[in-house]
C-alpha positions in Angstrom: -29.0 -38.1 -20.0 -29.1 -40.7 -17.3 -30.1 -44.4 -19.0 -30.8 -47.7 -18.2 -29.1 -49.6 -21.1 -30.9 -53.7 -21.6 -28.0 -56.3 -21.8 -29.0 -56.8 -25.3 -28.0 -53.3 -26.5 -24.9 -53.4 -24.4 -23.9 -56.5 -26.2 -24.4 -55.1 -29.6 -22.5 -52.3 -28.3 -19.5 -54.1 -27.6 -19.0 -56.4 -30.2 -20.4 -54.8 -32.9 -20.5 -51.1 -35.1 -23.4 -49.1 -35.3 -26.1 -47.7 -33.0 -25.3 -49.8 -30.1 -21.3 -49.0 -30.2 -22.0 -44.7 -30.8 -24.3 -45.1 -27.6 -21.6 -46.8 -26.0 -19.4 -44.2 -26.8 -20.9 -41.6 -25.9 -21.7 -43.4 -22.4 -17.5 -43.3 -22.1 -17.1 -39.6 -23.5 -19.7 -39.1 -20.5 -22.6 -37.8 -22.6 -24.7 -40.1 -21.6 -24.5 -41.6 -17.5 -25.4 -45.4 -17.4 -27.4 -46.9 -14.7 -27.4 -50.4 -13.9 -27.9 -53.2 -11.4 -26.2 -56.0 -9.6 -28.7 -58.8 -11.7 -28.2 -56.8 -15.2 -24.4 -57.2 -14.3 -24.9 -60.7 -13.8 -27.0 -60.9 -17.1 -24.6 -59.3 -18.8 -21.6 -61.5 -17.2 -23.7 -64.8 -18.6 -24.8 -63.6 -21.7 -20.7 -62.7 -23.1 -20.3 -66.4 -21.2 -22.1 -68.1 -23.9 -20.4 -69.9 -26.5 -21.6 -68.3 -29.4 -19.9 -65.0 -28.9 -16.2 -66.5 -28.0 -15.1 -66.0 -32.2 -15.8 -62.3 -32.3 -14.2 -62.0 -28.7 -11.3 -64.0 -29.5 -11.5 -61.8 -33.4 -11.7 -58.5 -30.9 -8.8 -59.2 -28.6 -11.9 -59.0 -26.0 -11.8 -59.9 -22.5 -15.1 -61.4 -21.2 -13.8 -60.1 -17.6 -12.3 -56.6 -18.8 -15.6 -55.8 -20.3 -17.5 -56.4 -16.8 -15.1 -54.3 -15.0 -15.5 -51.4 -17.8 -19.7 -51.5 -17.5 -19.3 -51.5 -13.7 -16.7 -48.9 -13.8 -18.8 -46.8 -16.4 -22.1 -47.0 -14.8 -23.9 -46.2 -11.8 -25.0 -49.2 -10.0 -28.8 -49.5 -8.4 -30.0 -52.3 -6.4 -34.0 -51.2 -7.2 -36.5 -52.9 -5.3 -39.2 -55.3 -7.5 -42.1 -53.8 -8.6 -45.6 -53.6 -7.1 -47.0 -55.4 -9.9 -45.6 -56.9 -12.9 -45.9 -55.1 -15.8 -43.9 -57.6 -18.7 -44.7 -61.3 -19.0 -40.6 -61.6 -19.1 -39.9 -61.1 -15.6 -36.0 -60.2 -16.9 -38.2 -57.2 -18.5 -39.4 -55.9 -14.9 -36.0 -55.7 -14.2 -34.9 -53.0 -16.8 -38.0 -51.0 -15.4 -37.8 -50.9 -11.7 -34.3 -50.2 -12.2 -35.2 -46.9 -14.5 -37.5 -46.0 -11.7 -35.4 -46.4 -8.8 -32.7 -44.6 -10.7 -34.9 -42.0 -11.9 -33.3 -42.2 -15.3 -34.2 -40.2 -18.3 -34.4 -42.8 -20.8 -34.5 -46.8 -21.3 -32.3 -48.1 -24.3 -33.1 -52.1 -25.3 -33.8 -53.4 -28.4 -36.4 -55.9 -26.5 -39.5 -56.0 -28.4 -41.5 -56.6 -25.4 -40.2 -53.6 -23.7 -40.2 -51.0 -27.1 -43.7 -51.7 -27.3 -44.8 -50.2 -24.5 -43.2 -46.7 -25.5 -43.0 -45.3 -22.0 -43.1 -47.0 -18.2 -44.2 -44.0 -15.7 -42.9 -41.4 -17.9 -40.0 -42.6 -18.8 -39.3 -42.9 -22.3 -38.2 -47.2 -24.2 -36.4 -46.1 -27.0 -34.3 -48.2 -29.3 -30.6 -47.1 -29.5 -31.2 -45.3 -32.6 -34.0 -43.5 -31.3 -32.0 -42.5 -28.1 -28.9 -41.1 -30.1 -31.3 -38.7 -31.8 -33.2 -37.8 -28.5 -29.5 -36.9 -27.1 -29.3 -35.1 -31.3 -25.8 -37.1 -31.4 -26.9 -39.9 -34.6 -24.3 -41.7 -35.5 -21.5 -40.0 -38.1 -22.5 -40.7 -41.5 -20.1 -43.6 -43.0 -17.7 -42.1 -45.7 -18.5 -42.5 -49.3 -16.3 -45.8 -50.7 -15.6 -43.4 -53.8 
């Protein structure tokens, strides 16, 4: 399954357990192929810049620069041209799309509200991460019992 994975799912991913980090995974194991673009790099490279996340980095033993090289080592990298016509009032949003297009992938993965609520962009499915681990029928293992 080829997908275009938003920043803010790739984030979660990253720093965080749960739906974001099996997806993650399974983009590593090679289950599912990530598509990206020069600007979502760049989002990406600003968005771990900000303050707020250097605890759980520094918690994590997480480089802010080994993390770019992984995502641009793990995915396939599109430079999509802008679309005809907006579709998004976020213009970040039309982004993630052309870039799904041009890439012709199978799915978008964001957790965007703006983008989840329109379902589909020219046949291409907006799934939430959860949504997108049971379209590739790999949910995320079931947590063992405390007792």
């Amino acid at each position: 399954m080829r997908a275009v994975v938003d920043t803010n799912v790739l984030i979660a991913g990253l720093l965080w357990r749960g739906s974001p980090h099996t997806l993650l995974a399974h983009v590593r194991s090679g289950l599912v192929s990530l598509v990206t673009s020069p600007s979502l790099l760049a989002e990406l490279g600003e968005v771990l810049g900000r303050p707020k996340f250097d605890a759980i980095l520094t918690r994590t033993e997480t480089l802010r620069e080994r993390v770019l090289v992984e995502i641009g080592q793990l995915a396939e990298v599109f430079e999509p041209p802008a679309l005809v016509q907006p579709v998004c009032r976020d213009p970040d949003d039309d982004r993630v799309l052309a870039l799904a297009l041009a890439a012709r992938a199978d799915v978008i993965v964001s957790g965007d509200a703006d983008l989840l609520e329109l379902r589909q962009f020219e046949g291409i499915p907006i799934l939430d991460p959860a949504q997108a681990l049971r379209r590739l029928g790999a949910d995320e293992p079931e947590r063992p019992s405390p007792y």
